[in-house]
N, C-alpha and C positions, 0 to 999 in steps of 0.2 A: 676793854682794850682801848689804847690810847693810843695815837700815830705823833711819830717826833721826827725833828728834821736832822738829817744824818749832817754831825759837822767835819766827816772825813772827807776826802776825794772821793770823785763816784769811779767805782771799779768793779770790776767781773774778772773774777778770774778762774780759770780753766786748767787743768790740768791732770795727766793720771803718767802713773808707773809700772814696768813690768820689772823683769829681772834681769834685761838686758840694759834698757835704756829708758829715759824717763823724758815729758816734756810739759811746760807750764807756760801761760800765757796771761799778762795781765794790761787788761781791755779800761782807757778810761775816756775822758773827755779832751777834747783838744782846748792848751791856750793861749788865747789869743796876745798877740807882741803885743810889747808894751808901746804905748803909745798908737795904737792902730785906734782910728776912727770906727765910727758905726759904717760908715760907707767902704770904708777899704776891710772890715774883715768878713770871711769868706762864710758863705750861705750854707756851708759844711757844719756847720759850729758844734752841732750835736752830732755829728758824725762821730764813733769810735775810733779813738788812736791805739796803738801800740803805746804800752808804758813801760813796758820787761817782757823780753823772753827768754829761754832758755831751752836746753838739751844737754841731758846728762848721762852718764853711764849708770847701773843701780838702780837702787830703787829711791835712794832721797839724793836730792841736791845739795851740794857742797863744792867748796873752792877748789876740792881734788879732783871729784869726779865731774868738771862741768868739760862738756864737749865744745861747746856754742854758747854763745850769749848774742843779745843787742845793747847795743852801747851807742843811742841816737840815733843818727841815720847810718850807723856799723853796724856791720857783723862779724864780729871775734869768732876763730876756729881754732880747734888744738891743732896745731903742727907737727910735725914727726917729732919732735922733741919736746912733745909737752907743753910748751906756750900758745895762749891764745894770741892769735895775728889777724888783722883786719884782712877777710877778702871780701865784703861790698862795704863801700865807703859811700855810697849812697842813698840809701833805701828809704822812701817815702814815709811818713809816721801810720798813715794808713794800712803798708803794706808789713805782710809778716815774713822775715828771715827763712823759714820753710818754703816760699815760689823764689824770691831771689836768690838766696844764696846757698839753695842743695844744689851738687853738680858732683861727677864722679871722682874729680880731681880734686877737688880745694875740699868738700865734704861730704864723702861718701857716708857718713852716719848720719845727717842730713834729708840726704837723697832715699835712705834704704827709708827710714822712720817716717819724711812722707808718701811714700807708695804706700807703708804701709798702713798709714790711717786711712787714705785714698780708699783704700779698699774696704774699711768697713761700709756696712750695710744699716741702716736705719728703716725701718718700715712702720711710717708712724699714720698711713692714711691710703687706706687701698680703696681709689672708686670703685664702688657697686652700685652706683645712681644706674636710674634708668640709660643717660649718654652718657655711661663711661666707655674708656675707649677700649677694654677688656672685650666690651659685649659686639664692638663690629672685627671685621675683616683687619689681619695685620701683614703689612708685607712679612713675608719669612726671613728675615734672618735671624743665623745663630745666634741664640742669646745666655750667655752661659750665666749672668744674675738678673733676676724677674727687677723691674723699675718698681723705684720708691711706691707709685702710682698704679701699677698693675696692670699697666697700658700694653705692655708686651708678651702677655699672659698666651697666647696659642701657642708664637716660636719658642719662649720660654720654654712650656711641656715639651716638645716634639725637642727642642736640645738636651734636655734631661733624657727626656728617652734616649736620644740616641748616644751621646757622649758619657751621662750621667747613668744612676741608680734607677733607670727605669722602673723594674718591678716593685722597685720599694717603695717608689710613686704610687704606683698604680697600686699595691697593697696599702698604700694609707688611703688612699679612695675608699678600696673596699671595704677599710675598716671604720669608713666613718656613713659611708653607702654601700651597706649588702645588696650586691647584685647589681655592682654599679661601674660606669666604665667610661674613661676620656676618652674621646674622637677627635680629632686634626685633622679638617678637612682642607683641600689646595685648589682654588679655583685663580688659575692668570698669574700667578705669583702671590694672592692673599693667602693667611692660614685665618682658620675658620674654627673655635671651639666648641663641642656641644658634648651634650653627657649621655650616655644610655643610661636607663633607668630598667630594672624588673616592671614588667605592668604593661609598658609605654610602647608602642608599636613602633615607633619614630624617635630616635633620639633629637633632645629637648637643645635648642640651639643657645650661647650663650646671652643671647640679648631676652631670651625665658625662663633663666634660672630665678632664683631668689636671690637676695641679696648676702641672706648666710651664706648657702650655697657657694654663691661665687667669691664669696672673701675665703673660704675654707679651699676651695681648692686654688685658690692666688697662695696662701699658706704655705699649705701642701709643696708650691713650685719653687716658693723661695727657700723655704727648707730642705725640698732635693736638690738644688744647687749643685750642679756639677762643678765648681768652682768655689767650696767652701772659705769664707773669710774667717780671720780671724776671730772679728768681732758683729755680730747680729743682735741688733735693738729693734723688738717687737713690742710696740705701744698700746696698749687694750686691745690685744687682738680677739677677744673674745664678741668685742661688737657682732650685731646681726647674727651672733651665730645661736643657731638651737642648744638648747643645754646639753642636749644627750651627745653632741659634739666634742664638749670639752675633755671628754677624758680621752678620746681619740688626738686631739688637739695635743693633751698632752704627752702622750706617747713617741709623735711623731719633733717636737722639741726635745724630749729627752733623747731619743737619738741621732737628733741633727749637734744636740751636745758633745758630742761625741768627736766631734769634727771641727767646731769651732766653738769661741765663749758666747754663750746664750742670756741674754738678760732679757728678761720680759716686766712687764708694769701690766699691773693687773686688779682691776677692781670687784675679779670675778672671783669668790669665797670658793668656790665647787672647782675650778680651774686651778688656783692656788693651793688648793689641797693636793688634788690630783699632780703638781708637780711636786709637791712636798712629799708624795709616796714614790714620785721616781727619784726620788735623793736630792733635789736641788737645793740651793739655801736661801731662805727664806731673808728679807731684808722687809721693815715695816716702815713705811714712811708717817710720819703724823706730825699736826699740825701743833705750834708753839708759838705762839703771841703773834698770828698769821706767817710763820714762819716754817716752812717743810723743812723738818728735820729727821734723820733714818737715827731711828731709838736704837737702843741696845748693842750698840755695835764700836768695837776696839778700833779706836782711832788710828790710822797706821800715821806713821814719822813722817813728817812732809815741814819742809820749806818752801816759800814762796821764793820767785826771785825777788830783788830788790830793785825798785825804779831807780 
């Protein structure tokens, strides 16, 4: 393997489609005016700019189906008639079209498209350190989606309980711990987690779990979500957990599938099978001249926008 130096512009670009509406975003480097000295240009320089965006109806991008664009420091919108018309004629190169210019008046496909990505879910790092903040005291309030972090993990269960799939919760417990049972306890306005165990005279307080343990039942809370999103990304969630977990593990994603789109990233053989017998689609990633690429798989129709 050899490394060469890319002679195009440096770019990322972003972007996915549904059947309603579609959106792309292409990320590069800012440059500098001409003529601008070393002292007058700005200590940003490797800061990401906005190079194209876009919002479309469909599922690929075209001159027909475009809702929105950026066009500099503009933001083009369809009009009742079809034409794109500037409603912000000023938008910073840093900033994206999606905070400035969704509103329910000038562009309510805009506005709807980002709440709706707002609300996806990523779960790529749940502390289970010794001071994570799962294992002390949380003040209670309702939490109808467990944090990135798992920091809000007692009021989370106890909102599931009570708004949410309760039983279904506490049946993936039991099915991942025979004879096993969540506690919520309320002391001054903190909630307090600990687990019953079979055996155990005393239920085991969270700051005495394992660290499997407490990532599977963090799991568990995000996936009874009483407040199901569209879209949930679980990141090796398999870490710290015992093996004999995973097919519980996978049980309780296959029917949070059911509710919303599931993508999990998984380096676990035994985990990835077990979701492959509850019907999911398997996607491989591997590696090509230090490049991740997903093998085997029908490229769907996509345009970029154009800078």
């Amino acid at each position: 393997m050899q490394g060469n130096i890319g002679r195009g512009p440096v770019s990322l670009r972003l972007g996915f489609a549904s059947e309603d509406y579609g959106y792309a975003i292409d990320l590069g480097l800012p440059v500098p005016g001409p003529g601008a000295s070393r002292e007058e240009a700005s200590l940003f320089g490797d800061d990401p700019v906005v190079k194209a965006e876009a919002v479309w109806a469909g599922e690929r991008l075209s001159r027909h189906s475009t809702i929105a664009r950026r066009g500099n420091a503009s933001v083009l919108v369809q009009d009742a008639s079809g034409r794109l018309r500037p409603v912000v004629i000023d938008l910073a190169p840093f900033e994206t079209m999606m905070v400035r210019a969704a509103d329910p008046t000038n562009a309510v496909e805009l506005l709807f498209l980002r709440e709706r990505m707002k609300a996806w879910r990523f779960y790529d790092h749940f502390r289970i350190d010794r001071d994570a903040p799962s294992r002390m005291p949380r003040i209670g309030t309702r939490t109808v989606a467990l944090a990135s972090d798992g920091s809000d993990l007692a009021p989370a269960v106890q909102t599931v309980r009570e708004i949410g799939n309760g039983p279904a919760f506490d049946g993936a417990i039991e099915d991942a711990f025979p004879r096993s049972s969540i506690e919520i306890d309320v002391a001054n306005g903190f909630f307090r987690l600990s687990m019953r165990q079979s055996g155990l005279h005393r239920p085991l307080d969270a700051s005495e779990l394992s660290d499997g343990t407490l990532r599977y039942i963090a799991l568990a809370t995000a996936l009874h979500t009483p407040r199901p999103p569209e879209l949930m990304v679980l990141n090796e969630p398999e870490g710290s957990l015992h093996p004999s977990l995973l097919e519980p593990l996978a049980r309780m994603i296959a029917a949070a599938s059911e509710r919303s789109q599931v993508i999990v990233v998984s380096h676990a053989k035994a985990l990835v099978d077990a979701l492959a017998n509850h019907g999911a689609q398997m996607l491989a990633l591997e590696k090509e001249n230090g490049e991740t690429i997903v093998a085997n798989i029908e490229i769907p129709a996509w345009v970029w926008p154009e800078r």
